[in-house]
N, C-alpha and C positions, 0 to 999 in steps of 0.2 A: 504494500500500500504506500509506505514514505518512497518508493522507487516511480510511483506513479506521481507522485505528489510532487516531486523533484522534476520529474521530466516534463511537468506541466510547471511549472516553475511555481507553485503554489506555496505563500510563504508557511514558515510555520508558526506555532504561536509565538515564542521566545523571540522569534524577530519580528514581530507586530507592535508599532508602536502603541502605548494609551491612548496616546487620540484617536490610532486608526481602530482602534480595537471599541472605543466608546463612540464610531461614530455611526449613523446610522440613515438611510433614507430610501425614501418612497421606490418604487417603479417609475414613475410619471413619465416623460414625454419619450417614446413616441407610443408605450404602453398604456396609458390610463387617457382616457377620453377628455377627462377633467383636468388635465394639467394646463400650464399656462407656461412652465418652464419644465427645464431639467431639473433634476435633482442626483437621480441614481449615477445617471453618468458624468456630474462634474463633482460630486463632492469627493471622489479621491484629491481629484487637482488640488481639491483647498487643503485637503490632511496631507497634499504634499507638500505644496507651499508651507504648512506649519511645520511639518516635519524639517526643509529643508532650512526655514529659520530659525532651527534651533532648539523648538518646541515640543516636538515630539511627543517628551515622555512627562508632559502636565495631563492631569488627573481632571481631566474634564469631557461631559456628556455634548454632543453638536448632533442633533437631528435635523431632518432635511426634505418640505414636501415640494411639489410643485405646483400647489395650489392651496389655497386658505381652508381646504378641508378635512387637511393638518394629517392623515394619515398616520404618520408616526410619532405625532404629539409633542410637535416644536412650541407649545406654548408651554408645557410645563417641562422644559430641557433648560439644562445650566444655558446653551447656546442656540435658539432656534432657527431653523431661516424657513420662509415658504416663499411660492411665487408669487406674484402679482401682477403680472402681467409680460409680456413679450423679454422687458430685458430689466425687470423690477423686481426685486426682492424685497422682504420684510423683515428686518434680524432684530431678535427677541435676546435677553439676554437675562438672566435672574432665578430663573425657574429651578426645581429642586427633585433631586432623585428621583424620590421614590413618589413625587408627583402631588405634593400638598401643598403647594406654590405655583404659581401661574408666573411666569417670566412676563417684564416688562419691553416695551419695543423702544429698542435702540436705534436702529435706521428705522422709519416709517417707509422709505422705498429707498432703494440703492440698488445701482445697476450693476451688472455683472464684472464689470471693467475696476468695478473700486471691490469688490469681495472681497479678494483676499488681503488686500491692504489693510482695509479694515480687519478681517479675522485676524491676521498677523498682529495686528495692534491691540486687537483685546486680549491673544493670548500672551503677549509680553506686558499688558497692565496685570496678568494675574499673577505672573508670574515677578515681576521689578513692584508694584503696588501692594500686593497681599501682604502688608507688613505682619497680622493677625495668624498667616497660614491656615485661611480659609476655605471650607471647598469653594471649588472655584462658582458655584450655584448661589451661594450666600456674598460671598465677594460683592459677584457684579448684580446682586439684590440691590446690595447697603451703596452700591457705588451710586454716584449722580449722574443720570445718564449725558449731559452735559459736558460735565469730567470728566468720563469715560471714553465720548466719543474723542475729545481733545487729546487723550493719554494715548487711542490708537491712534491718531491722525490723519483721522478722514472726519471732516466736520460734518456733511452733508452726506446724503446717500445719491442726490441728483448729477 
């Protein structure tokens, strides 16, 4: 079986980072009727982008629909994102494990061209900001979403 797995170049767990291993998203476009974006096929890009800044092995949850009817339940995820339309996102930020917290919205719309800029910068506020060593869910609760967008460096989602 690990000879099959090899030959399909399939990683194994021990080299899956936390984020890829916490990240999660829909089917959506060109599978689900209801989509408005991708989701399943770009969110490696963005766990790679985090990955290759450095981030990797932060202990945080990022789900991923492509439409507002949330599928995998980006509104109570430490990081949510859903579509909105053609090239609009919606990034939710705040929300809690095991789902008793509804995440706040950090971009109201951001296009695809500023993502991982932005993701890249909220995972370095949690990581340079978490003086408390918080999960990263509670963090960017308490954080002002204001501040937060300022600390990633994308001020706008437009």
């Amino acid at each position: 079986l690990e000879a099959i797995l090899d030959e399909h170049e399939v990683a194994r767990a021990e080299q899956v980072s936390r984020v890829r291993a916490n990240a999660m998203a829909c089917p959506a476009k060109p599978t689900c009727g209801l989509a408005m974006t991708d989701a399943e096929n770009v969110l490696p890009s963005y766990v790679a982008a985090i990955e290759q800044a450095g981030l990797g092995d932060l202990d945080v949850v990022i789900r991923m629909t492509g439409c507002p009817n949330n599928c995998v339940r980006p509104p109570s995820s430490e990081i949510g994102i859903y579509g909105y339309g053609k090239n609009d996102h919606v990034v939710l930020v705040g929300g809690s494990r095991n789902g008793d917290r509804l995440a706040h919205v950090l971009y109201s719309r951001i296009s695809e061209e500023k993502m991982v800029p932005a993701l890249v910068g909220v995972f370095r506020a949690i990581r340079e900001r978490n003086v408390e060593k918080l999960p990263a869910g509670d963090f960017l609760h308490r954080a002002d979403p204001a501040q937060l967008r300022a600390w990633a460096g994308v001020a706008d989602g437009s």
